[in-house]
C-alpha positions in Angstrom: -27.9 64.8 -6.9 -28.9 61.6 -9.0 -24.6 61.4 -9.6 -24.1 61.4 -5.9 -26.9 58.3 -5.1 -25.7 56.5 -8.2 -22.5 56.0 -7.0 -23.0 54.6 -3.6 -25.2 52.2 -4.8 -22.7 50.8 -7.6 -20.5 50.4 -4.8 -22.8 48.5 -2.8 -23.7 46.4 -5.5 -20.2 45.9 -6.4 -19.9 44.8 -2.8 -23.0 42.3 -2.9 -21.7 40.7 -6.6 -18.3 39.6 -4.3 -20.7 37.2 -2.8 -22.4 35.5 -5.8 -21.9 31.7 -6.2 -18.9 31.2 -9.1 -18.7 34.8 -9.4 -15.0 36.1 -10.3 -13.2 38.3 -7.8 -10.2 41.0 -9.4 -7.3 39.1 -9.0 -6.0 42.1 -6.9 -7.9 41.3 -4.2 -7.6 37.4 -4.1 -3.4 38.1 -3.9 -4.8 40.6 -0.4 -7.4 38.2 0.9 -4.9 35.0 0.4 -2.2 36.8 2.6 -4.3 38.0 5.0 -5.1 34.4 5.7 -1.6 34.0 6.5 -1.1 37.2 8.2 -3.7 36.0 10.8 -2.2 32.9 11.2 1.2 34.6 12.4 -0.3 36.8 14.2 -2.3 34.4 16.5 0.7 32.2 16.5 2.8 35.6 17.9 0.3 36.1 20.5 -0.2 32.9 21.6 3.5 32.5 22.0 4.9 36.0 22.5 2.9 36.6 24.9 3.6 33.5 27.2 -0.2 31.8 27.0 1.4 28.4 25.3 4.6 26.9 26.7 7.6 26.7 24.8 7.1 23.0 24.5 3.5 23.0 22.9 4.0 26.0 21.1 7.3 27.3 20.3 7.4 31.3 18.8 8.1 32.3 15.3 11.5 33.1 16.1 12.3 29.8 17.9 11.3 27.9 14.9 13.0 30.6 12.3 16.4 29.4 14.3 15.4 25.7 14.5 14.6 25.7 10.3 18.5 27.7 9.9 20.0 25.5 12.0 18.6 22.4 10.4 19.7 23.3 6.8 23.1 24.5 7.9 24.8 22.0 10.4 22.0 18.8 10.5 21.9 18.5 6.5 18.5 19.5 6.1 18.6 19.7 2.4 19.3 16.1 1.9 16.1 15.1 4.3 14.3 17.4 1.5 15.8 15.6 -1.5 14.9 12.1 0.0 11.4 12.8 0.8 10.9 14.6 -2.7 12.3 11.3 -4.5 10.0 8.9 -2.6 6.9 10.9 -3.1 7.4 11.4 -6.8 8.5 8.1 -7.6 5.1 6.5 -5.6 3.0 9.3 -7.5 4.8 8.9 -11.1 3.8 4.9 -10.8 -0.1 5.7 -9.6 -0.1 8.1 -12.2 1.0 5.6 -14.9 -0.7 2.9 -14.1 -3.8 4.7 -12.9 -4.7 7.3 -16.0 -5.1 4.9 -18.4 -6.9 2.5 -16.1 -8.9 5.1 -15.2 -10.0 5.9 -18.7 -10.7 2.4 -19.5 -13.0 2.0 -16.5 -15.0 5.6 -17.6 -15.4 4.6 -21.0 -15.7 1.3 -21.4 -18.8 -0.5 -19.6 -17.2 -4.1 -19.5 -13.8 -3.1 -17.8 -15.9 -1.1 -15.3 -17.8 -4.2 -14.3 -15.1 -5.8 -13.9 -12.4 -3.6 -12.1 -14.5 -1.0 -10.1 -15.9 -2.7 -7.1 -12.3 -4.6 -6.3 -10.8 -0.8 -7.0 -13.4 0.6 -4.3 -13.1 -2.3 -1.9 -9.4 -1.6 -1.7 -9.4 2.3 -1.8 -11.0 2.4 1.6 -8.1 0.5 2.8 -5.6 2.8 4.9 -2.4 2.7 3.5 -0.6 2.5 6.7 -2.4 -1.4 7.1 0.0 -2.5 4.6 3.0 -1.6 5.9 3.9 -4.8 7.6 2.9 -6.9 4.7 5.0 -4.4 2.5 8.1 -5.0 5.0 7.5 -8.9 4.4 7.6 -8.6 0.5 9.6 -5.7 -0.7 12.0 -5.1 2.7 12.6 -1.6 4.6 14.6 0.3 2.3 12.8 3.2 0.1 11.1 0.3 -2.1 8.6 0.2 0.8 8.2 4.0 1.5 7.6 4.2 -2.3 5.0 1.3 -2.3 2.7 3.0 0.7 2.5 6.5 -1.4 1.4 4.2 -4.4 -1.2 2.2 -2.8 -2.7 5.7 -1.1 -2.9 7.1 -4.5 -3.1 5.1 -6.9 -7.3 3.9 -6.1 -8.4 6.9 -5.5 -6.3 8.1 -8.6 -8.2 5.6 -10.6 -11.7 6.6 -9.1 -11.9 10.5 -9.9 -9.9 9.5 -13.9 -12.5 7.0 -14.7 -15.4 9.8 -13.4 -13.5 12.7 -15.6 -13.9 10.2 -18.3 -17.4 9.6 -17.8 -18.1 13.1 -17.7 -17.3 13.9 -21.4 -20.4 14.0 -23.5 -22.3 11.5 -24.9 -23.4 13.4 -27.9 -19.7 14.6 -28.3 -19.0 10.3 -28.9 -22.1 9.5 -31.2 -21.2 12.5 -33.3 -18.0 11.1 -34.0 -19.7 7.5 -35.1 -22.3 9.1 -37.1 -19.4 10.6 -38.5 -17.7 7.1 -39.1 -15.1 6.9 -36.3 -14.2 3.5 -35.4 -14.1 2.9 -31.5 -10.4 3.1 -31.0 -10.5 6.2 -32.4 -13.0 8.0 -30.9 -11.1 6.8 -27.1 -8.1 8.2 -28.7 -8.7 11.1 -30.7 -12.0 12.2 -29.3 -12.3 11.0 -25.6 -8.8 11.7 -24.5 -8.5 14.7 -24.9 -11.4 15.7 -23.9 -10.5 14.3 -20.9 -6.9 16.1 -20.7 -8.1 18.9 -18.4 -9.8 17.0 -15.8 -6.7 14.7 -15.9 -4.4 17.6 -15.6 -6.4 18.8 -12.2 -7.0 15.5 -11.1 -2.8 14.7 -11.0 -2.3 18.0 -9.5 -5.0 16.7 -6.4 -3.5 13.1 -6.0 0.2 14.9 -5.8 -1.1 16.7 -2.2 -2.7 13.1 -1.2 0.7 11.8 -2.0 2.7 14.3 0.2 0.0 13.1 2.9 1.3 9.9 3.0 4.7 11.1 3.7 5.1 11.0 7.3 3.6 7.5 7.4 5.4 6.1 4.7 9.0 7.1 6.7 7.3 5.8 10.2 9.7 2.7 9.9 13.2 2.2 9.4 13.8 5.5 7.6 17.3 6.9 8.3 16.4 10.4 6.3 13.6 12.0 5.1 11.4 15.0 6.1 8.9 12.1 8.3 11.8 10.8 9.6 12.9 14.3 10.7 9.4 15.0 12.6 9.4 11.2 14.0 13.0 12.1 15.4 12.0 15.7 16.5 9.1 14.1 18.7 10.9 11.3 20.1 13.1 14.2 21.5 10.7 16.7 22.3 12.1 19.6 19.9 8.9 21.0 18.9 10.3 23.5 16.9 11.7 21.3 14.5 8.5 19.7 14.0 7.1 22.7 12.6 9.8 23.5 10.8 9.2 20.0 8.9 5.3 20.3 8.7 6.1 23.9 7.3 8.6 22.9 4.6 6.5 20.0 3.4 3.4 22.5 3.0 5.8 25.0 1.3 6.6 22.3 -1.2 3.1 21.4 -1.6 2.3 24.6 -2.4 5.0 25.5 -4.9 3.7 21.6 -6.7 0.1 23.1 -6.8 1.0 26.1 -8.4 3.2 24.7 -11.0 0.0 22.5 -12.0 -1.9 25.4 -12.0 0.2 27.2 -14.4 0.7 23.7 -16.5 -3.7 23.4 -16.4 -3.3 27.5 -18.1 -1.0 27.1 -20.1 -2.3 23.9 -21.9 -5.6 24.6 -21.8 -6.3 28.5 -21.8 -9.5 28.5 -23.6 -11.0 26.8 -20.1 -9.4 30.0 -18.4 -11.6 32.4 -21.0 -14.5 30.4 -20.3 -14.0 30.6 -16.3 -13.8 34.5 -17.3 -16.8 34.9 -19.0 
């Protein structure tokens, strides 16, 4: 009889532990719970659609942008709109990235150069990035150099921001151990604080990439000629609502498929956080 209570209740409380803060869940049942997210999605979409309560024009039906997406990669060169919109967004994120992470350490280590840097970095970062596009028009002209330069300048401050608060984050006692045991201050930046900040670093790229594919849309607003923006400024001015979608869609697909390459890259070079996280 006690068999037959016990087991009830360690179901119940394996029920209850799902909803502890930080608690893991099997990784099973995040795969189920992730697709189901979708699955409702779709399913709201295909009754909202299928069943005629949204006009084509609003709303168009699964199907209707299935055909719109084929159509686009196979007669309306689809693929190259891809390749364009990939380059811009990398090449604007590589620059933030290189110019930011080691700005970004500076300012979270070293008092002075945050004094100096931070409030102009958040005076500016509350910019919007599409303000500078007519000034970036005047200086650098219409052709990618300016798409390039709005991704930058949406990334790039806030970039610096969250690498200069990984950086302060790392321990103090972590540093004074490494002067008591006679570290000179260039090395402990480079040897003790760097990679300590290598994780942080890893997940903070791996953010600023999605906040780069944001800026997309409104870096290829003007005089773009390709380009996944372009193709959903061109799709509106026409009405073809479909294609819209099928543009919003493809840029969250390759969001996605970015995210989880970081995600494997954060694992793989740092799997003793993953063992921690477990415990």
């Amino acid at each position: 009889m006690s068999m037959q209570i016990s087991r009830p209740a360690r179901r119940s409380g394996g029920f209850r532990k799902l909803w502890r803060p930080k608690e893991k869940i099997p990784q099973a049942l995040a795969v189920v719970l992730g697709s189901s997210a979708f699955a409702l999605v779709l399913l709201a979409w295909s009754v909202l659609t299928y069943g005629g309560f949204v006009p084509p024009l609003f709303l168009p039906s699964p199907t209707e942008v299935i055909v719109s997406g084929y159509r686009a990669f196979t007669q309306f060169g689809l693929w190259n709109d891809i390749a364009a919109s990939v380059y811009r967004v990398s090449a604007g994120w590589f620059l933030a990235a290189l110019l930011g992470v080691p700005l970004g350490i500076l300012m979270g280590s070293l008092r002075v150069v945050a004094a100096f840097i931070e409030p102009l970095i958040g005076f500016i970062r509350y910019m919007p990035a599409s303000a500078f596009i007519p000034l970036l028009i005047l200086w650098v002209g219409i052709d990618d150099s300016e798409k390039i330069a709005v991704i930058f300048i949406g990334t790039f401050f806030q970039l610096v921001i969250m690498i200069a608060d990984v950086a302060k984050n790392v321990p103090k006692d972590l540093l004074e151990s490494s002067y008591t045991l006679g570290a000179r201050p260039g090395q402990v930046l480079w040897r003790i604080l760097l990679p300590a900040s290598l994780p942080g670093i890893v997940d903070t790229l791996r953010i600023t990439l999605g906040w780069a594919w944001t800026y997309l849309v409104v870096a290829e607003l003007v005089a773009a000629a390709s380009g996944l923006g372009h193709m959903i400024m061109d799709a509106q001015r026409y009405l073809r609502t479909a294609n819209i979608i099928v543009g919003i869609v493809i840029i969250g697909l390759l969001g996605m498929v970015l995210d989880l390459f970081f995600k494997m890259l954060h694992r793989g070079l740092f799997p003793w956080m993953s063992r921690e996280g477990k415990g």
